[in-house]
C-alpha positions in Angstrom: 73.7 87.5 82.7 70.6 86.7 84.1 66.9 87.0 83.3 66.6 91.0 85.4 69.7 91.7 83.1 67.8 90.3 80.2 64.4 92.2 81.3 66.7 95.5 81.9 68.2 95.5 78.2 64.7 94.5 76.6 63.0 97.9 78.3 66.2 100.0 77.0 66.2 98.7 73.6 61.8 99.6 73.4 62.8 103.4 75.1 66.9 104.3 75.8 65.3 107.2 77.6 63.6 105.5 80.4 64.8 107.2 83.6 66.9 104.8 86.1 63.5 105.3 88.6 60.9 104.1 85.5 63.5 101.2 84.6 63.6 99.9 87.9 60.0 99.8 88.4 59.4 97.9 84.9 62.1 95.3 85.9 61.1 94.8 89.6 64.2 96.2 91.4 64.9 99.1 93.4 66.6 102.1 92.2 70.3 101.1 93.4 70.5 97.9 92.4 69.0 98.6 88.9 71.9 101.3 88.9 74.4 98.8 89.5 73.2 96.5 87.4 73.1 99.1 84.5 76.3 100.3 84.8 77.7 97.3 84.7 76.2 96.5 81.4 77.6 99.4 80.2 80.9 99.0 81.2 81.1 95.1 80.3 80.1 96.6 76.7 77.0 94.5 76.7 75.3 98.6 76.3 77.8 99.9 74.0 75.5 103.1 73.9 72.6 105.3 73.6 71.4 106.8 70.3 68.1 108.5 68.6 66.7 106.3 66.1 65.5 109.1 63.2 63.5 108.6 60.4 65.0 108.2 57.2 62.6 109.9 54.7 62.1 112.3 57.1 65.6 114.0 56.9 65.7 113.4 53.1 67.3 110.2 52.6 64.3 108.3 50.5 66.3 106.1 48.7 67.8 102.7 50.1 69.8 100.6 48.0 71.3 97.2 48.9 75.1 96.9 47.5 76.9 93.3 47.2 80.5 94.0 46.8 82.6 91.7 45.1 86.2 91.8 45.1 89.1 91.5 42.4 91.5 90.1 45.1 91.4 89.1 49.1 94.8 90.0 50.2 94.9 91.1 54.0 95.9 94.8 52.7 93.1 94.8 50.4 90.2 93.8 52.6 91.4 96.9 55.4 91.8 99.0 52.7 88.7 98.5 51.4 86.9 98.7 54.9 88.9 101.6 56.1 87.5 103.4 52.5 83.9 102.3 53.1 83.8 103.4 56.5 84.2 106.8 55.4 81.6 106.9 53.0 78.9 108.4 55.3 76.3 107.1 52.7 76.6 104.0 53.9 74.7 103.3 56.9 75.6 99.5 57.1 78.4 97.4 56.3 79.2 93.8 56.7 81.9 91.3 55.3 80.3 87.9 54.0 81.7 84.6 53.7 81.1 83.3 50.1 80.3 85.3 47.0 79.8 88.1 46.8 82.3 89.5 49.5 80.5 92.6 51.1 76.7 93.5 52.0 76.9 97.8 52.2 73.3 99.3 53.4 73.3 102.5 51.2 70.5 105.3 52.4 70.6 108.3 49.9 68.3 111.3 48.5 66.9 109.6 45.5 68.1 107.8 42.5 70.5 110.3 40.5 72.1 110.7 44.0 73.1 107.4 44.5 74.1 106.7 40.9 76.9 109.5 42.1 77.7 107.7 44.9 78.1 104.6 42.9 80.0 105.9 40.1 82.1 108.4 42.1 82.9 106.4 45.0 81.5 103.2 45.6 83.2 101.7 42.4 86.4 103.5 43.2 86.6 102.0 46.6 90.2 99.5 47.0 89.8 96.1 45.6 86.1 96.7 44.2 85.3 93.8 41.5 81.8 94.5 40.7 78.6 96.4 42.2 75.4 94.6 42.7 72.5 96.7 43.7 69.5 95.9 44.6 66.8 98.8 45.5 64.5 98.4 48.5 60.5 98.5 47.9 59.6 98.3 51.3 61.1 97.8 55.0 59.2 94.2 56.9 61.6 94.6 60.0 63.6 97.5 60.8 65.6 98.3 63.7 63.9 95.4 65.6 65.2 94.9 69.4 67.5 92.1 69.9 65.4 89.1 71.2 65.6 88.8 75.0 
């Protein structure tokens, strides 16, 4: 990867809509070779895809709660059972596994307050494995969906 592939991801990541022409022009190529170039990003899996970046509180979801999961046991079967469970919880917008206590960070993005106390009770705390929930509710986004530096 070099510093045109670098300046070609940067644009994409400020607008995914930029036509191949306006993309070229902002990197300093012609349109071809910015094709190529793009293409191969995207099938290298460097660009592993496009997407529209909505507003939360605009389609209803003005609650956001951070969930540390903790774990009664670490078995193999556990762990994929529990990550196979979370996955389908379409609540939760985030999920990574953590080294260290607690086990799990979930990103949870609901309607308000009673909602996601259902969503705790109901199925976050009958997910496989689950120890104890830690939540933590958000005040305020700093940083949100910043681009990857270049």
């Amino acid at each position: 990867m070099d510093s045109i592939d670098r300046k070609i991801l940067a644009e994409l990541q400020m607008d995914g809509r930029l036509t191949i022409t306006e993309l070229a022009s902002r990197v300093g190529l012609s349109v071809s070779p910015c094709h190529r170039r793009l293409r191969e990003l995207e099938r290298s899996g460097t660009i592993s895809g496009y997407r529209a970046v909505v507003d939360a509180e605009a389609v209803g979801l003005k609650f956001e709660a951070i969930v540390f999961v903790t774990m009664r046991q670490e078995d193999r079967d556990t762990l994929l059972s529990f990550e196979a469970a979370v996955a389908d919880v379409p609540d939760v917008v985030q999920a990574q596994r953590l080294f260290g206590d607690p086990d799990y960070l979930l990103r949870v993005l609901t309607e308000d307050l009673g909602a996601y106390q259902r969503l705790e009770d109901d199925k976050l705390a009958a997910l496989p494995g689950v120890q104890r929930l830690t939540s933590t509710l958000v005040m305020k986004r700093i940083v949100h969906d910043r681009p990857l530096p270049a």
